[in-house]
C-alpha positions as CSV (number, residue, x, y, z in Angstrom):
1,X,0.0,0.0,0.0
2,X,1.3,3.5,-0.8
3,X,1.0,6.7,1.3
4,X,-0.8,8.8,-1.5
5,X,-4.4,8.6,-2.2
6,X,-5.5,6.2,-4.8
7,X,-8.5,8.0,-5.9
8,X,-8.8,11.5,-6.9
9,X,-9.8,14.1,-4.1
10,X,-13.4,15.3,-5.9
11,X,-14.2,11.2,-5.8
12,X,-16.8,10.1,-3.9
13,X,-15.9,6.7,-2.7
14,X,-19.2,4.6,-2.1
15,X,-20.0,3.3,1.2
16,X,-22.2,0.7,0.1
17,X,-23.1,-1.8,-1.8
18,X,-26.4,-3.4,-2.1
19,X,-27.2,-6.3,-4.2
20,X,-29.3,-10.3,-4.1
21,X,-28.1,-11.6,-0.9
22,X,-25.6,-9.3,0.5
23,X,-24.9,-6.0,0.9
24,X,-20.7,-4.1,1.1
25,X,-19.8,-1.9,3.9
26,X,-16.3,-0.2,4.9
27,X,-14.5,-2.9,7.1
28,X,-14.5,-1.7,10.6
29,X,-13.9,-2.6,14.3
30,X,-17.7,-3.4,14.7
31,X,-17.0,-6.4,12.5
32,X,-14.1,-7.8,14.6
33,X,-15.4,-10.7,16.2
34,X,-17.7,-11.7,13.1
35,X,-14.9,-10.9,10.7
36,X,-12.4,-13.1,12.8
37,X,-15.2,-15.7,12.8
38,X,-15.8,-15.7,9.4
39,X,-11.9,-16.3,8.0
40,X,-11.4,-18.5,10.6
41,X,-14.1,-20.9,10.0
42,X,-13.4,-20.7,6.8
43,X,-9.1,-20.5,6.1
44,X,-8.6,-23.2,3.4
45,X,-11.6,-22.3,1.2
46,X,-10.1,-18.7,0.9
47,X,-6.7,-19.7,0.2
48,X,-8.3,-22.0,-2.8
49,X,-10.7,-18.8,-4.0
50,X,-8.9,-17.2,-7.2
51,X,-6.4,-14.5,-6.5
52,X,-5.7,-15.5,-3.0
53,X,-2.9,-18.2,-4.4
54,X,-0.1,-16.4,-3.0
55,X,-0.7,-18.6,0.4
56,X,-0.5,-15.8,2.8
57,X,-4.2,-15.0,3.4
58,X,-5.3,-16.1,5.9
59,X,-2.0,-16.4,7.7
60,X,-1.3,-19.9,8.7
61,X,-0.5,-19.4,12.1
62,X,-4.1,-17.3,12.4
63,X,-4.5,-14.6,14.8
64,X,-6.5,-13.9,17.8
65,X,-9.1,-11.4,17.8
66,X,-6.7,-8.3,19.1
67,X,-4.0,-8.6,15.8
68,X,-8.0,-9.3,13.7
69,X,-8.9,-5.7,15.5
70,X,-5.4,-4.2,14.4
71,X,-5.8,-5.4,11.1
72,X,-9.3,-4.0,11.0
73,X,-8.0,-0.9,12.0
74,X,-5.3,-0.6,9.8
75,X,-7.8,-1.2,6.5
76,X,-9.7,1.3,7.9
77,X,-7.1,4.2,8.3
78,X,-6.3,3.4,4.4
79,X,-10.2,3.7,3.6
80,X,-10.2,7.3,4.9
81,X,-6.7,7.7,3.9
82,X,-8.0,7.4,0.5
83,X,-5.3,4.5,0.2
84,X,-7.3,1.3,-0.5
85,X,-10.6,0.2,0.0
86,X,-11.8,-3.2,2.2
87,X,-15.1,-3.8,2.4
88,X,-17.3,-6.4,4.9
89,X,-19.7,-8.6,2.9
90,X,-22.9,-8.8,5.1
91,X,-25.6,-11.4,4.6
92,X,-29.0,-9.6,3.4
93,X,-31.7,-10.1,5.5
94,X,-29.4,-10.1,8.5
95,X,-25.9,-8.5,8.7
96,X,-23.8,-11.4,9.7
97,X,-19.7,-11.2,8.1
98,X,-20.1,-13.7,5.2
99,X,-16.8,-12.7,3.3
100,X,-14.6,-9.2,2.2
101,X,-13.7,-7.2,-0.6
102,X,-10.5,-5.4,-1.0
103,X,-9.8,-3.2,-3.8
104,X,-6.2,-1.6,-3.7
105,X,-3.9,0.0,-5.8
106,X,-1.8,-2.2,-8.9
107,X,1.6,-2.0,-8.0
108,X,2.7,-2.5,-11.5
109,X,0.1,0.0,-13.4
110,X,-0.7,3.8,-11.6
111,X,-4.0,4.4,-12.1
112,X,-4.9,0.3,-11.8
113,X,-7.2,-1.1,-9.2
114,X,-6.1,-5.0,-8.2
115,X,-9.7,-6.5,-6.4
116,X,-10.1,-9.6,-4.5
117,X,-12.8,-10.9,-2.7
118,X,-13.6,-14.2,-0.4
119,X,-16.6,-15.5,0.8
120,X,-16.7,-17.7,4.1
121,X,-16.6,-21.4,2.9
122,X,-20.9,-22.2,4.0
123,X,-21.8,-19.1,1.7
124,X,-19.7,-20.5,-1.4
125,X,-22.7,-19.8,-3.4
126,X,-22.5,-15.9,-3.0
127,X,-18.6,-16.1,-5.0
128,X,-20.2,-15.5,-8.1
129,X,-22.8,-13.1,-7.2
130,X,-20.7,-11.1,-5.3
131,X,-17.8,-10.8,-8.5
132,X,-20.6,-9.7,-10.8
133,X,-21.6,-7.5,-8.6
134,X,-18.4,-6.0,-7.6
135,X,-17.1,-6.0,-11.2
136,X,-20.1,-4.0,-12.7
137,X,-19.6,-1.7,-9.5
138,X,-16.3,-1.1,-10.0
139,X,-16.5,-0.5,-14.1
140,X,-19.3,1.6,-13.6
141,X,-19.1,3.7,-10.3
142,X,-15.0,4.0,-10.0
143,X,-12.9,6.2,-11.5
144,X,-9.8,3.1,-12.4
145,X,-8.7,3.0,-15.5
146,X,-8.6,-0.8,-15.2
147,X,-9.0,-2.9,-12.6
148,X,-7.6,-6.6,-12.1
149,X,-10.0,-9.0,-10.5
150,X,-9.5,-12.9,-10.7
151,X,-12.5,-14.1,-12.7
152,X,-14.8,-16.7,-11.3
């Protein structure tokens, strides 16, 4: 993650998204114990969900729920640090942590968007939705040029 804003200044960044099923909201220290819950529960499903092959999500060792809450904060300093985006993926009806969208700057490419997204391993049948979803949201409400997401 870099220090300078990833989006321009007179962007809007959405704090929500509502589609079938689930709904997006900026990750935050509410969802700690749901978050932590839901990765858990749920570690070698994500690491075999497309662009998570790297092996380092979730981290082998886990962590408890005070490193989860640091972590939480930390994507939540870049979210109004205009840095990089992580959103919770909440269950509609309801609003329990099914998975979590992250969409952070391309290394490689300025003015490139890299997304990933995971869903927890007994909501498998929202991975599809929830790429549509966030693909279409991303071509059509963001400002990136292009945007790298692992298809589904």
């Amino acid at each position: 993650m870099t220090d300078q804003p990833f989006v321009p200044a007179d962007f809007t960044v959405p704090r929500a998204l509502d589609a079938e099923g689930f709904r997006l909201e900026p990750l935050g220290e509410r969802h700690n114990e749901a978050d932590h819950a839901a990765w858990t529960g749920s570690v070698a499903h994500i690491r075999a969900a497309p662009g998570f092959g790297d092996g380092t999500w979730p981290p082998a060792g886990g962590m408890d729920l005070d490193r989860n809450l640091a972590d939480l904060r930390r994507h939540a300093a870049d979210f109004e640090g205009r840095r990089g985006f992580t959103y919770s993926v909440l269950a509609v009806p309801g609003d329990a942590v099914v998975g979590c969208v992250y969409i952070c700057p391309d290394r490689e490419r300025p003015g490139a968007a890299e997304a990933s997204s995971w869903v927890r391993a007994d909501r498998a049948e929202l991975d599809a939705p929830l790429h549509r979803a966030v693909s279409d949201w991303l071509a059509t409400t963001w400002p990136f040029a292009e945007v790298t997401y692992a298809p589904r």
